[in-house]
N, C-alpha and C positions, 0 to 999 in steps of 0.2 A: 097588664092592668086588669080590672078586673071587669071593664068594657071587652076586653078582649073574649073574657070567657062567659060575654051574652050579659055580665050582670047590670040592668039598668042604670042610670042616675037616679038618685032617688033613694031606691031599692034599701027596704031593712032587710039588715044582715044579723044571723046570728052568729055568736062568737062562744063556740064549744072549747071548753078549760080540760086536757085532758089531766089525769092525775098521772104524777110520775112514774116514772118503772124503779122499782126499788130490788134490792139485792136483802136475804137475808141468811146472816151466818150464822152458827151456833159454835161453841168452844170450850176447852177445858179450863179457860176463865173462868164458869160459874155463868157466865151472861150470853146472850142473844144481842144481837146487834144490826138493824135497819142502816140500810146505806142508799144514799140515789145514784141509780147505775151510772147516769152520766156523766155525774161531775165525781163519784167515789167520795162523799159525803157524807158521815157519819151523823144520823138525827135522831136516832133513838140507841138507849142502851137499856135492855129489859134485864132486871135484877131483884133474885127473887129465889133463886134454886142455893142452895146448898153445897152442891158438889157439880162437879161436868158436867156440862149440858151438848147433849150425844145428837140431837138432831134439832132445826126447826123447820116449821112449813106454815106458809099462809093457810089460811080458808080457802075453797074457792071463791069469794066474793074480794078478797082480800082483805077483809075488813078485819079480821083476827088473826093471830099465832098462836103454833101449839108448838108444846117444845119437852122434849124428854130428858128427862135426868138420872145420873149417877146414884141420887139421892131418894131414890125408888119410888119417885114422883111424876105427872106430866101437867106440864101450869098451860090454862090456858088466856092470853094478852089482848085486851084493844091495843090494834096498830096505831092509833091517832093519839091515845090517851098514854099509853104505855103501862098501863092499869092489869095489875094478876086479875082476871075475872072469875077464875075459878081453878083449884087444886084438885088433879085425880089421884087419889090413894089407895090405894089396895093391894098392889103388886109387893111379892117377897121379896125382893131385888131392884137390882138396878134398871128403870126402863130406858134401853138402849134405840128406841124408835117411837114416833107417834107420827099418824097420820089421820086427814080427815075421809069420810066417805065423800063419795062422788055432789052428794047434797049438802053437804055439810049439816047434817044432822047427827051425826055418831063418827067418833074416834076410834081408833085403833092400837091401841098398846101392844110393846113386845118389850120382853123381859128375861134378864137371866135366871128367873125362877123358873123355868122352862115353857110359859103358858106366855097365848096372847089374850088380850082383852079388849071389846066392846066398850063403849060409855054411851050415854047418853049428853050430849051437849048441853041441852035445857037446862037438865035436872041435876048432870053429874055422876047419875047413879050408873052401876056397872051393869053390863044386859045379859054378856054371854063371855064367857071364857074358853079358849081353844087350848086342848092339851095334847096336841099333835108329836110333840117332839121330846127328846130325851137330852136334849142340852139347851143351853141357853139361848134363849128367841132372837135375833141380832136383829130384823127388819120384818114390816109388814106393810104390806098394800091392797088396795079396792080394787076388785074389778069397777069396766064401764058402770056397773048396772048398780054397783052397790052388795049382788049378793051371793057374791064368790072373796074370800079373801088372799094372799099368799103370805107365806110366813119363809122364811132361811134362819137356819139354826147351824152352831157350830157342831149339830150331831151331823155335820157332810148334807144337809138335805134341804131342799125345797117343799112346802106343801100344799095344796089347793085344798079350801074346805069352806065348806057353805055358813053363811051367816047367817039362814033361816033353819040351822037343825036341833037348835035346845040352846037351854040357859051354860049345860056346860058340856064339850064335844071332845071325844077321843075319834072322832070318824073323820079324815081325810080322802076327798075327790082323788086327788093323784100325788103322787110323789117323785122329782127332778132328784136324782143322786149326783153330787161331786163325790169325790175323793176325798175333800178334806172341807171343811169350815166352810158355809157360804153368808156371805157376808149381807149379800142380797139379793130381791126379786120382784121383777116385774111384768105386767101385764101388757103387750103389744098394743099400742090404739084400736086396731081392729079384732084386740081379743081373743084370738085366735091362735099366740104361739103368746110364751111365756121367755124372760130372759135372765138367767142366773150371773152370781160374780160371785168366786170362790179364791181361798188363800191357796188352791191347787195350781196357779199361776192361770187360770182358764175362767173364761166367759161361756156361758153357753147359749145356744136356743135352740127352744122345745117344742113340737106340737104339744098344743094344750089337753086334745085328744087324746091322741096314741100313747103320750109321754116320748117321744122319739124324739133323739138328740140331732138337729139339724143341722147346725154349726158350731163349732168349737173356732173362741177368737182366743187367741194364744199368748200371754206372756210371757216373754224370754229372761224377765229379768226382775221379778217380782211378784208376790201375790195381788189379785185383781178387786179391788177394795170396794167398788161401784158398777152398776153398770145401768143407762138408760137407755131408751129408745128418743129417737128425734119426734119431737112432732107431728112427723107423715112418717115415720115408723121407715123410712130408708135409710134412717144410719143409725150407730148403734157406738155411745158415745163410753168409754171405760175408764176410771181413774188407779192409777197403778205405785205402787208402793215403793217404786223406781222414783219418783220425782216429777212423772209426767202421767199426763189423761190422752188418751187415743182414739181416735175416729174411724171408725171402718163402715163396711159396705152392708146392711143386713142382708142381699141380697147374693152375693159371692161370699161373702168374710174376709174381702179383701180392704186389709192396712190403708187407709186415705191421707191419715197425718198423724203427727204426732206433738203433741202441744207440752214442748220444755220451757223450764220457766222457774218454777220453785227449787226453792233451795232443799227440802225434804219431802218426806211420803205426802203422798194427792190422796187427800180419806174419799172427797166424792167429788162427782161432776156431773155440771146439769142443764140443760136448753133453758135456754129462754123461750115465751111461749110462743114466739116466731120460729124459733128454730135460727136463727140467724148469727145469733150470740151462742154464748156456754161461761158456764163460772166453775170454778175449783176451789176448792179447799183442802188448804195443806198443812202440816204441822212446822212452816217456816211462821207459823201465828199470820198468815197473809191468806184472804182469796184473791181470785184474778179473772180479771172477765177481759174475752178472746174472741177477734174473729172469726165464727166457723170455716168459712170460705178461705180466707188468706193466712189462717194460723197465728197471727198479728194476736199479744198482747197490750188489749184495748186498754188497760188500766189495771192498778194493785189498790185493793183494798185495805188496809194498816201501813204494818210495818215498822220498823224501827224511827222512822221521821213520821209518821202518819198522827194525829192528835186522834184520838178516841179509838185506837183500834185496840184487837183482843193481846192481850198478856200472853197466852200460851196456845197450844195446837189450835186451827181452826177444823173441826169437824166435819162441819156439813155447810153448803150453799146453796142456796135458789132463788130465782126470779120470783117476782110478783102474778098472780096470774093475770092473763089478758083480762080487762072488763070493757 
């Protein structure tokens, strides 16, 4: 009761409405799709692109999505309204990635035209373009701070380059080499080591520094399509072209689990902002959201019975951020 835990008779109480934790996927439907993680309830369908839609991601406030298309566009959506707010155009190709900075004041495009690009959110307008690499841009991400970016290109490479060095940049901080195609790259929470996923069947991490390759996590059975960091940066989450996304150790590179479950390739996979959960997305047209801890698939999002799920591959999936 609530005598129990000191609260008077009497006593006003407030009664805090938290907002749902919502899941979002992006797919070779053409559309974006808002789901409530808990019950796998489909509440929004954003439709608006042209061709594939290769990635989305919230704001960090949550209040918006950005979403990249086949269609050599990135739209950007009120979550509540479902409303296009605004179109980025300029890219020669297909933008196969977009993401927000750390403040959500500027975007980040990557493109098969080989360049990444800047926007301005306000305005729309494009700030700075990065021409780091000699094939097509497949990912890009913000450092903490806002003023480092990384790019993975199918020319085998990773690149670290400053978002404060001109309107248009050939100059890269460092360069992470695979072997073949890196699908993608990201930044450590504490900044400090970088993490690659490449179609050479390998994950890697890197001092950010040195460029020294620290651990190699291993595919035996397909190219490695994702890869992220946990929350507190101690696991190191992979989705694989096998059918399954994988958990390991950042700390050894030791195997923890392995999460089967889809009927085809796992494009990505992603923590929740607890770290507690993970979602996937696979080309069976289904995400699926999992116990980290016990491996347990918590629930499927579409599917062949599901009312409002995606027509064709899912892409890309992610939680809501914490607010």
């Amino acid at each position: 009761s609530l005598a129990d835990i000191g609260v008077a008779a009497g006593s006003q109480l407030t009664l805090v409405v938290l907002p749902p934790s919502f899941v979002l996927t992006a797919s070779a439907d053409k559309t974006a799709k808002l789901w409530i993680a808990a019950s796998g309830d489909c509440v929004r369908t954003l439709e608006g692109h042209r061709r594939r839609v290769h990635s989305a991601v919230f704001s960090p406030d949550g209040q918006e999505v950005l979403t990249a298309s086949q269609d050599k566009t990135a739209k950007l959506w009120s979550v509540w309204s479902g409303e296009c707010l605004h179109t980025f155009k300029g890219h020669a190709g297909p933008v196969l990635s977009a993401t927000f900075s750390p403040d959500g004041q500027v975007v980040l495009t990557a493109s098969s035209d080989h360049t990444a690009k800047l926007w301005s959110v306000a305005s729309g307008a494009s700030l700075q373009t990065f021409e780091c690499h000699v094939g097509p841009v497949l990912s890009g991400f913000f450092s903490a701070d806002g003023k480092a970016v990384l790019t993975s290109s199918s020319d085998g490479t990773a690149k670290l380059s400053s978002t404060v060095s001109g309107e248009r940049s050939c100059e890269c901080l460092s360069t992470f080499r695979h072997g073949r195609r890196v699908f993608s790259a990201a930044f450590s929470p504490d900044g400090q080591k970088v993490l690659t996923a490449s179609s050479d069947n390998h994950a890697k991490l890197w001092n950010i520094v040195s460029g020294v390759c620290l651990l190699t996590f291993t595919s035996y059975c397909g190219p490695v399509t994702s890869a992220v960091f946990s929350p507190d940066g101690q696991q190191v989450l992979t989705s694989v072209c096998d059918g399954t996304a994988k958990l390991w150790s950042a700390a050894s590179g030791d195997l923890l689990h392995s999460f089967e479950g889809h009927l085809a390739h796992v494009f990505s996979a992603a923590f929740s902002p607890n770290g507690r959960e993970m979602v996937t997305a696979s080309g069976d047209f289904t995400a699926k959201l999992w116990n980290v801890a016990t491996g347990d698939c918590l629930r499927t999002l579409g599917g062949h019975d599901s009312l409002g799920g995606h027509t064709d591959d899912v892409l890309s999936a992610v939680f809501s951020p914490a607010i």
